[in-house]
N, C-alpha and C positions, 0 to 999 in steps of 0.2 A: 504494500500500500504506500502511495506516496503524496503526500497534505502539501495543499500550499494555501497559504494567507494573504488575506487582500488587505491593508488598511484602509478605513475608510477616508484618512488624508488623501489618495495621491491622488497625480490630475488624471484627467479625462480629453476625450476629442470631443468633435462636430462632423456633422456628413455636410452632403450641399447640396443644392439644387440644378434640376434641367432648367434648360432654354424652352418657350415655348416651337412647335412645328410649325412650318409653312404649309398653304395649301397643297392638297393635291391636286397636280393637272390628271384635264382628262378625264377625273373621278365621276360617274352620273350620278343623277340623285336617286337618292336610297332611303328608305323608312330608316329612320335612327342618326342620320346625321346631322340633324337641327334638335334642340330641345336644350334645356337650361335647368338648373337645378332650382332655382328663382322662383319657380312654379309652386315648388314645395314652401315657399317660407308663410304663404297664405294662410291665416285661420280660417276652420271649418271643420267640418265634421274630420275625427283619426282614418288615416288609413295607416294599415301596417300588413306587412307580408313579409315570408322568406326568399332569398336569392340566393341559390348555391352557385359557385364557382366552382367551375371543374374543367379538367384538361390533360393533357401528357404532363409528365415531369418537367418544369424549367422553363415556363412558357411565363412565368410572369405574373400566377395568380396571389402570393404572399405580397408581393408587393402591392397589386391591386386593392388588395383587401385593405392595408393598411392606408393608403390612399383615400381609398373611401370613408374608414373610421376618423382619417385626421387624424391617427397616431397611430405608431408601432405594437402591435396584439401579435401577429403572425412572423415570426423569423424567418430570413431569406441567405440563399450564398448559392453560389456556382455548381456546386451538389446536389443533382438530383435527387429525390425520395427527400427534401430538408423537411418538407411539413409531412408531420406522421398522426396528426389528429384532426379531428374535425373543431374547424376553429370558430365562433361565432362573434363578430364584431357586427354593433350597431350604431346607425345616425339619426339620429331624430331631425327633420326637418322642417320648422313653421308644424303643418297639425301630421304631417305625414315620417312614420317609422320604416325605416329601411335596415332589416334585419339579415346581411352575409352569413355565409356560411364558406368559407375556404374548406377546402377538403385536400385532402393527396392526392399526386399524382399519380393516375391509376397505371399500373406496372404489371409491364407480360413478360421482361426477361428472365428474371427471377423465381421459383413459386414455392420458395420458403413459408415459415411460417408468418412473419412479419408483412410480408408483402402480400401476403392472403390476407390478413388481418386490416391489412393497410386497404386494399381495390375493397372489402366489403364496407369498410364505413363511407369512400366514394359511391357504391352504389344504395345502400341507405339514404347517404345525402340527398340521392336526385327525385328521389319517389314521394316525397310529401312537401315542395313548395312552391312557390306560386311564381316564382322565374329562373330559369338559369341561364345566366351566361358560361358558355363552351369559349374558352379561349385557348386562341394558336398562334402563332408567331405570323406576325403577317407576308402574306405572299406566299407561306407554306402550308402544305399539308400531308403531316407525313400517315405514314400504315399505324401509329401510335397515337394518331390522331384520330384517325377510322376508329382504333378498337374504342377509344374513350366516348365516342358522337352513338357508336352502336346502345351504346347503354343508356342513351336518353329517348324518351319516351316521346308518344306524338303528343298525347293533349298533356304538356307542361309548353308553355310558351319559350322558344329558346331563340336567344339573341346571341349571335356569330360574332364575337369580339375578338375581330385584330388586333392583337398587342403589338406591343415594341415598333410601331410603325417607324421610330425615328434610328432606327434600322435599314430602313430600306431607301437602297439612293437611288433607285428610278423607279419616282413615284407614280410616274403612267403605269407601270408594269402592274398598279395594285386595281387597276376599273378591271380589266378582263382576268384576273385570279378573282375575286367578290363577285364576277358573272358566273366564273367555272365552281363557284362553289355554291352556291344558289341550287344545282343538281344535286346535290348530297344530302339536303336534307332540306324542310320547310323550316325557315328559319323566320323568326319573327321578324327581326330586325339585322341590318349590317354596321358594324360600330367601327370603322377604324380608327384605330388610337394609341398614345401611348398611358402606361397606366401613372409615368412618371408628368405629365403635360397634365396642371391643375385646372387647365380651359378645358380638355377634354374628358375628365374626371367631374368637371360642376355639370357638363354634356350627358352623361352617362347614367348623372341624377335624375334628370330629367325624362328621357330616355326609360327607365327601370318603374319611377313615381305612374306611370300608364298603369302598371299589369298589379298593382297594390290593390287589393281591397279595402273600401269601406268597415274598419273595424279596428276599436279600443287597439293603442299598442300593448306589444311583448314586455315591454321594459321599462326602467324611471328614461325620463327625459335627456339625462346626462348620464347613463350606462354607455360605456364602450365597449363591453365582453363580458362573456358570460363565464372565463376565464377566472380563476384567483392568483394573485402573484407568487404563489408557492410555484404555479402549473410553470408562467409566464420567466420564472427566474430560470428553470430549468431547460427550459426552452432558448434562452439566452449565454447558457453555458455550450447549449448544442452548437447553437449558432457562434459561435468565435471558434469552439471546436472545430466545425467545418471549415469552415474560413482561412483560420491557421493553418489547418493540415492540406490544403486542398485535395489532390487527389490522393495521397498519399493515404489516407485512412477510411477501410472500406466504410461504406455508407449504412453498414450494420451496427456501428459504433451509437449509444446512447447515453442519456443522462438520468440518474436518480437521486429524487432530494431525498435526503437520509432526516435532515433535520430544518426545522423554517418556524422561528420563533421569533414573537415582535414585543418589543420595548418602549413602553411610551416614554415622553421627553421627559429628560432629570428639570432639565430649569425650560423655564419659559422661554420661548422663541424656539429652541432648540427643534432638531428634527427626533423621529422615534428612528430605533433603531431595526433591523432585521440582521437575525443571526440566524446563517444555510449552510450546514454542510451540505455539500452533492457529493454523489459519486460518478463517475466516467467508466461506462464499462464496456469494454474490449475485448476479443476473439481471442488474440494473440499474444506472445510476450513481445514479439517485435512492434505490436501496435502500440502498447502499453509504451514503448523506449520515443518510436514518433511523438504521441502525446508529451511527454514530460520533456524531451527537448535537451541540447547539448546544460547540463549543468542544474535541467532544473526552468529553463530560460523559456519554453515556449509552456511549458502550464501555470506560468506565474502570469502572463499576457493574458492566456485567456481568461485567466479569474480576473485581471487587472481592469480588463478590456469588459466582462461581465460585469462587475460591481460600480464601474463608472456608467455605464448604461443602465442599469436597474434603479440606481440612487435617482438619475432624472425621472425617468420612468412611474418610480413608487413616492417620489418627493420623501428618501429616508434616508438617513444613514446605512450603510448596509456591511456587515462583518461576515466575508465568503472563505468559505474553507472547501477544497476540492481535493479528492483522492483517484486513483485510478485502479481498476481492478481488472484482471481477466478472467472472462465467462465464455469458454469455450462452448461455441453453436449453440451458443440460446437463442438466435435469432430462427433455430429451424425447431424450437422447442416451444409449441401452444402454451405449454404451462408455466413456464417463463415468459414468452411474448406478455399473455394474457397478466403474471405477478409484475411485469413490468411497468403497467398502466394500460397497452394496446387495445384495443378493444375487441 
């Protein structure tokens, strides 16, 4: 077992922002590419409804989600399989609630126990709500994208959401791929977009605020998840996990909060404390050596890198303790996946 400690003195980063996109030439019009989220700030009678999000691995949907909450719920990195639960983040806007659902990336190379565990809470996901947007990388569509489109149903309304449009540098090339895809399925709406472009994210409210029913919201007003920061911390160690290690450490690798205890403030002003051990658990002994790093050096970042991002996040102090352990093929073990949290 190998411990490392965060203080909750040291500094911290910032990310940053995209540019917004330019038009696209060429593009016709299409149901979904006008609309404004502006619509929702009206009083009137509540709507609310769910929106799942679903797609291949790595297309973009963690970040979308987080986009649409207006803050970070769902972790993201280069690593496919990074979201492994079904995540719920919501927005309240003027009388209307907009209740996501991010899910996993549903997964055919694989069919361990995890990755069974993982495609069944995406197909759960799609079967009881009231829209979902399918999203793929725009201008692509690949045989990973078929098998995911296969599992959505007719009568759920579904909105074909081009991601990463600001990706693609000939943007003619995207009016005839959104013609050639229109055959594949009856799709409600055509969204091109990026999930990072906050003009076409307020678009997308707008857009979504249609297929809501008339009916009381899910949640208080100022709810962002349905998540507790026990879930979300751990989820946060995953994510610098991946990050740090990139390809380097298989994507069977997870995290378990061993301990998550909170301390209210000593003096006034002060923040409350949270005290977490996690554990990091690993297949291998050589996975275990990538994790911890020449000296020690890269599992000190990732607790560094986690407890400066959760302090903003939870507005606390926070005191992280990480360990690393090896659990040989528990990811091909139900009774393991399932003691792990999986569903």
């Amino acid at each position: 077992m190998t411990p490392t400690h965060n203080d909750p003195n040291d500094p911290g980063a910032d990310g940053a922002s995209d540019a917004l996109l330019p038009p696209i030439p060429g593009m016709p019009a299409m149901p979904g590419v006008t609309g404004s989220a502006e619509s929702g700030v009206a009083h009137g009678p509540q709507h609310c409804g769910l929106i799942a999000i679903v797609g291949k691995p790595n297309v973009g949907k963690s970040t979308l989600l987080n986009a649409l909450v207006g803050q970070k719920i769902s972790i993201t990195s280069r690593k496919a399989q990074t979201t492994r639960h079904r995540i719920t983040g919501m927005r309240t806007l003027g009388a209307t609630q907009f209740v996501f659902v991010d899910t996993p990336g549903f997964q055919t190379l694989h069919a361990n126990a995890l990755n069974k565990s993982l495609n069944k809470t995406v197909q759960g996901a799609v079967g009881d709500v009231d829209l979902i947007l399918f999203v793929v990388e725009a201008g692509s569509f690949t045989p990973a994208d078929a098998r995911v489109l296969k599992l959505l149903g007719k009568g759920i309304p579904t909105v074909l959401l081009a991601n990463k449009l600001d990706n693609v540098h000939r943007r003619g090339d995207i009016a005839p791929w959104l013609q050639d895809m229109q055959g594949k399925h009856t799709f409600a709406e055509f969204v091109p977009m990026s999930a990072k472009n906050a003009k076409d994210i307020e678009r997308l409210f707008g857009i979504c605020e249609k297929y809501l029913p008339e009916q009381p919201w899910f949640y208080g007003e100022d709810e962002l998840t349905d998540r507790s920061e026990k879930f979300l911390a751990g989820e946060l160690v995953r994510e610098k996990l991946f990050r740090l290690t990139g390809d380097e450490l298989p994507y069977t690798s997870t995290v378990i909060i061993d301990k998550f205890e909170e301390e209210p403030p000593q003096k006034k002003g002060q923040k409350r404390l949270l005290r977490i051990a996690a554990t990091i658990v690993v297949e291998r002994d050589t996975h275990k050596a990538m994790v911890i790093g020449d000296k020690g050096d890269r599992i000190k970042r990732i607790g560094m890198e986690t407890r400066v991002e959760l302090e903003k996040l939870a507005d606390a102090k926070v005191f992280l303790e990480l360990w690393v352990k090896v659990r040989s093929g528990w990811a091909d073990d139900e009774a393991r996946v399932r003691s792990f949290g999986y569903e």
